[in-house]
N, C-alpha and C positions, 0 to 999 in steps of 0.2 A: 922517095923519102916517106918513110910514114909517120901517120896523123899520130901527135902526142895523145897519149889517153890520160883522160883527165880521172885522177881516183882520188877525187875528192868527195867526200861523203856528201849525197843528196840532203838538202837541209829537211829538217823531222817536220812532218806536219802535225798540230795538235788533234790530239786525238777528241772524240767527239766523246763525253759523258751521253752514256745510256742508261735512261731511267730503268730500272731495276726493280722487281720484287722487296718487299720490307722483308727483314729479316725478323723471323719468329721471335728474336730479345727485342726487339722494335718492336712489335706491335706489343706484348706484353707490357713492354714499359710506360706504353702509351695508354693501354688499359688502364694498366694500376692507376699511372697517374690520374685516367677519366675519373674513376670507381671512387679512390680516396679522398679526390675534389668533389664529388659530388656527395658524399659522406656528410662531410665537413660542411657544405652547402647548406645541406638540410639538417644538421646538427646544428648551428647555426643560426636559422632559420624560424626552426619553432623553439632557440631562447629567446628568439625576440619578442615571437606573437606570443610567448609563454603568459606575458600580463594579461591576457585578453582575451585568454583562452581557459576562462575560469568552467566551474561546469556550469555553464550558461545559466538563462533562467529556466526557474523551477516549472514543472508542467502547466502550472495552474496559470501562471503569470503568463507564460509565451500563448497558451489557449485563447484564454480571455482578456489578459491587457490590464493595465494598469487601474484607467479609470473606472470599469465593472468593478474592479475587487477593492476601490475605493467606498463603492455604497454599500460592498456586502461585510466594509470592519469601519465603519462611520468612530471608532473612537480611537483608532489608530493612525499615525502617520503615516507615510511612505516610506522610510527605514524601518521602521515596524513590523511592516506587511511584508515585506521585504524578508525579512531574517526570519519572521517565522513559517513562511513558507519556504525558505530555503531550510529550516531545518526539520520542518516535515517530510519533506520530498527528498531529501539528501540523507536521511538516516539510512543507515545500509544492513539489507536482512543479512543474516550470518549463519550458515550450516549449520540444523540439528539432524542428529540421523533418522528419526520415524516422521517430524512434523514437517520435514522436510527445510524449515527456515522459522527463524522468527525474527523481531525487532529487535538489532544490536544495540546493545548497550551506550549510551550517550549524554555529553553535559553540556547544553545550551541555554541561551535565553528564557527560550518557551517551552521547547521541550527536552527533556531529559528521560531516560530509560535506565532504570536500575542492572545492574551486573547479574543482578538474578531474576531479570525478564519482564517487570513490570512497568510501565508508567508510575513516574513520578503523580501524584497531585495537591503536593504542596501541604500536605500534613504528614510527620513524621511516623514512618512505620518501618517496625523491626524486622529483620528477617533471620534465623526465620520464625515465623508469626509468631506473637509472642501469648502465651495461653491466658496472661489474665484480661485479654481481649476476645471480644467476639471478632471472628473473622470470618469476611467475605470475599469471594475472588470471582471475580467477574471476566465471563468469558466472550467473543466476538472478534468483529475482523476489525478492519479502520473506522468505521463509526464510532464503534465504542474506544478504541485509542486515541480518539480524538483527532484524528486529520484536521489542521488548519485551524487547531486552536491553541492553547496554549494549557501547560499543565493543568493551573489551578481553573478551566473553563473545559473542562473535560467532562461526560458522563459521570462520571466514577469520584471524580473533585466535587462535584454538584450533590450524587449520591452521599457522600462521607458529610458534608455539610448535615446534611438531611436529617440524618442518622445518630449524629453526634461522637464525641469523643471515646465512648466504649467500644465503638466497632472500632475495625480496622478495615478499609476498602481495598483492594488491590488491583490495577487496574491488570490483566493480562490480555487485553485486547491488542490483535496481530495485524497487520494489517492483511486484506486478502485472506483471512483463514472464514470458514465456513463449519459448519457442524461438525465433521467429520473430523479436521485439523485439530478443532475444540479440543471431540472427543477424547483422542491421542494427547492434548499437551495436559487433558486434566489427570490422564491416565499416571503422564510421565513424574507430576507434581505429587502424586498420592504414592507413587512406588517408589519417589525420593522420602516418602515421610511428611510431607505437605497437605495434610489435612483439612480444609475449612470449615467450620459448621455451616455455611450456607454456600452451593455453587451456583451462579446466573448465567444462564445459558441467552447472550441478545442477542436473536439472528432475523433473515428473512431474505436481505438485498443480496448477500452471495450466495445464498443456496437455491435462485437461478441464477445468478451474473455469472458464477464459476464453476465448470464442471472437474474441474481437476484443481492441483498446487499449481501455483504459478511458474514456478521455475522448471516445472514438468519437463516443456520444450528443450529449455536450455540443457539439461539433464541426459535427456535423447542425443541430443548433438553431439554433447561430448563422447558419450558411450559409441555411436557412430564412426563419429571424426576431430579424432583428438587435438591434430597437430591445424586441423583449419581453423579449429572454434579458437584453438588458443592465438593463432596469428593475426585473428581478426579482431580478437579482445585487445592485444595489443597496438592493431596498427587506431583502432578506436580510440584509444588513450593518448595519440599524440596532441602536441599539441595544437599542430596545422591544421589536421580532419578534427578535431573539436573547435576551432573557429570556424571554418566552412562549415560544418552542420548548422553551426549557431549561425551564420548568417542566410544561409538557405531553409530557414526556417519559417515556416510560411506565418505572415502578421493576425493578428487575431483577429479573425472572422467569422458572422455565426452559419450553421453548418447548413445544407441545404440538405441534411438528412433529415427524416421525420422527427418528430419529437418524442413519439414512441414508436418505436420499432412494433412493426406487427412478426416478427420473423423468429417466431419459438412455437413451436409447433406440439399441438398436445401429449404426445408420447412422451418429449421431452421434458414437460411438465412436471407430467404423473411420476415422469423416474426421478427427477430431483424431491417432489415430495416424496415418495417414498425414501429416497437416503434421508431426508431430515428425521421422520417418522424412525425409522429404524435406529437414526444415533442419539435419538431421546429417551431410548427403548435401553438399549445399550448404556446408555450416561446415569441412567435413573440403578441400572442391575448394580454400574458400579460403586455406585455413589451407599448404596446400600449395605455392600460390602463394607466400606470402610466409614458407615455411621455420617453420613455428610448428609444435609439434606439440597436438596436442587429445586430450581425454579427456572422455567423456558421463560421467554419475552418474544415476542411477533412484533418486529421493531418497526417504528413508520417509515416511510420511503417515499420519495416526490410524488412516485409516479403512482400513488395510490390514497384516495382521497386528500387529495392537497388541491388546492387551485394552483394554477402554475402563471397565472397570471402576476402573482403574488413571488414569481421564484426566480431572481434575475439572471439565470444559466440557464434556464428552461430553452432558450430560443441556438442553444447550441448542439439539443439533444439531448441524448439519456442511452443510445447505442446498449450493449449489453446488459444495462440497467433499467434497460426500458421494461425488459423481462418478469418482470415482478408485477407486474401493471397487469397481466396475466393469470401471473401464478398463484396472487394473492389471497382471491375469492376462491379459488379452488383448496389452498394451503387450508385457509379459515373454517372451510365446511370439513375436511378432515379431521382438522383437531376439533374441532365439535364432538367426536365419535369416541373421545379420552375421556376420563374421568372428571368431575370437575376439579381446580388446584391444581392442576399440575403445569397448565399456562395462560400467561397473563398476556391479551392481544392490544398492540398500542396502534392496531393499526391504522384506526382511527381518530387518533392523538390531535391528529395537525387538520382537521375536517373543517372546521370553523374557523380558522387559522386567518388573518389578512396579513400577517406580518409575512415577511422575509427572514424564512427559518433555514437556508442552507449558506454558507461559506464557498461550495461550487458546486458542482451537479449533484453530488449526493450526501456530503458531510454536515455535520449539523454545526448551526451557531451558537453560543454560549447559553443564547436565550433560550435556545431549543432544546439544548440538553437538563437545563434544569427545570423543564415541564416532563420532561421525561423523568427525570429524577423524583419529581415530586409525585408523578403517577405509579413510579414504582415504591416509595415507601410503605404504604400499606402493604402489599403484600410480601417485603422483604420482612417488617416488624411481624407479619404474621407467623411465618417461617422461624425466625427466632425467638421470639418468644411464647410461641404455642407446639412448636416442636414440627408444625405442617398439618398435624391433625387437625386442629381448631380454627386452622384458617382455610380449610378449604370451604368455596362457595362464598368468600366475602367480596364487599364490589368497595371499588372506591373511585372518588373523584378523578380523572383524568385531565382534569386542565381544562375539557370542553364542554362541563358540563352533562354529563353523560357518562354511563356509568360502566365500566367494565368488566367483567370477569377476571377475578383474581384467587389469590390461595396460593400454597403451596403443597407440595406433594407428599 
């Protein structure tokens, strides 16, 4: 007898799931999704910190700190000091093609900047100049614009006081510009039909601080490398890396660098005075040309007879401004070698001095400018009203007692 066969189907055993390779739409998907979360993440992110990620504090303020720039505006509050150092430090220079930049146009508190390049200084002036004024246009870097003061406490605000309501002063001082810049914006101003009967040339502290335009660097880069400089301007702008800068920002401390830099070496010297020599040489040809008359100024600087004991940012340095401290004595014996009138040296303005005449390492205070104002009136009235012939070789009072070489050319 045979064995029945069983055909009944073997019962199925479950099959084991084998982990597998991701399928290339899996991982894609999962990308996307990473990418577009993380997008959204950081989009996000800096609207939050966007309150708090203003443009931080102004240089002057994160350097030295609150309570220093307390005794250097003793009649200002702290909302005060506040806004007008934010709108010193925050004016934004704007592309010209030869001068390279100047000071855009601006309407604040303290300071304001006309559409057609000047400082404001709180007396009304036409543009453009209007002929039944005598007009002056005054030329320099941020000193004479006033850094960290307020229109009507500017050089030029101080000057037009002086002067009275027949002139018309104009303030065109740049920041960071130097002879050279001058020479070119006076150039630009007289080839627009911008004529002044008087040009003032105040210079001294950039022509060693600065051997080129500021934005030189930047300029380079770009012609360099386009698509970097521009991705890093950008990624600068966020709002995240502008709170981490502002908080990695080191507290105000004073500097453990010298107080004057010994580190400008005579070559270097001699070749910044000769550029100044040369663009006074140059200023004076053009000026003659188009019937203007001109007057230089040798403007005072900390680092050159002032006690610094007397100067509350002394103990933070003076780095590329230390320079002058240098170049001074050397500048002064050259123009000796000029005619007399053709410049007036202030550079021992501030020699006697006990007060507290800067606002931060190198700008001047309200008080300061109008001792300078008041040293330069002589020889601005001489200029104007004797044509520059008759005032050459006159001296006038300086504020210290002590008489200086003045005229015009």
């Amino acid at each position: 007898m045979q064995d029945k066969v069983d055909d009944s189907p073997e019962p199925s055993r479950p099959e084991r799931s084998r982990p597998g390779r991701p399928r290339p739409a899996e991982i894609f998907s999962t990308l996307k999704a990473f990418v577009i979360g993380s997008a959204v993440a950081f989009v996000l992110l800096n609207l939050v910190v966007l309150p708090w990620a203003g443009d931080g504090p102004d240089p002057v303020t994160a350097r030295y700190g609150d309570d220093v720039l307390a005794t250097a505006y003793p009649d200002r509050d702290a909302d005060e000091i506040s806004t007008l150092l934010r709108e010193t430090w925050t004016t934004r220079h704007v592309y010209r093609p030869f001068t390279q930049y100047v000071e855009g146009a601006t309407d604040g508190t303290f300071v304001n900047v006309s559409e057609h390049g000047y400082r404001e200084t709180g007396h009304t002036l036409a543009w453009p100049p209007a002929t039944d004024k005598t007009n002056v246009f005054l030329f320099g870097g941020s000193t004479m614009f006033g850094y960290g003061v307020a229109d009507n406490e500017t050089l030029a605000a101080a000057l037009q006081r002086q002067l009275g309501d027949d002139v018309a002063v104009y303030n065109f001082g740049q920041g960071a510009f130097y002879s050279t810049s001058e020479r070119i914006l006076f150039a630009e101003l007289l080839l627009a039909g911008h004529a002044p009967d008087l040009a003032l040339f105040f210079d001294g502290l950039n022509e060693f601080a600065i051997g080129e335009p500021i934005h030189t660097g930047r300029l380079i880069r770009l012609f360099e490398d386009r698509s970097s400089t521009l991705a890093l301007r950008l990624l600068r702008r966020l709002p995240v890396l502008k709170l981490v800068s502002d908080r990695l920002a080191r507290p105000p401390v004073e500097s453990d660098a010298p107080v004057i830099d010994p580190a400008f070496d005579d070559d270097a010297i001699s070749g910044r005075i000769d550029r100044y020599l040369g663009n006074v040489a140059l200023i004076r040809a053009l000026a003659e040309v188009h019937d203007v008359w001109t007057h230089f100024v040798v403007q005072p600087v900390p680092t050159h007879g002032y006690d610094l004991t007397h100067h509350p940012f002394a103990a933070w340095g003076f780095e590329v401004n230390s320079r002058s401290a240098f170049g001074y004595p050397r500048l002064l014996d050259a123009l000796a070698d000029l005619e007399p009138g053709v410049v007036t040296s202030l550079a021992d303005l501030q020699q006697d001095s006990e007060q507290a005449l800067y606002v931060d390492q190198v700008h001047y205070s309200p008080e300061m400018n109008e001792m300078i104002a008041t040293a330069l009136v002589a020889p601005v009235r001489a200029a104007l009203e004797g044509g520059g012939e008759s005032g050459a070789g006159l001296t006038a009072d300086d504020g210290t007692g002590d008489d200086v070489v003045t005229g015009t050319e």
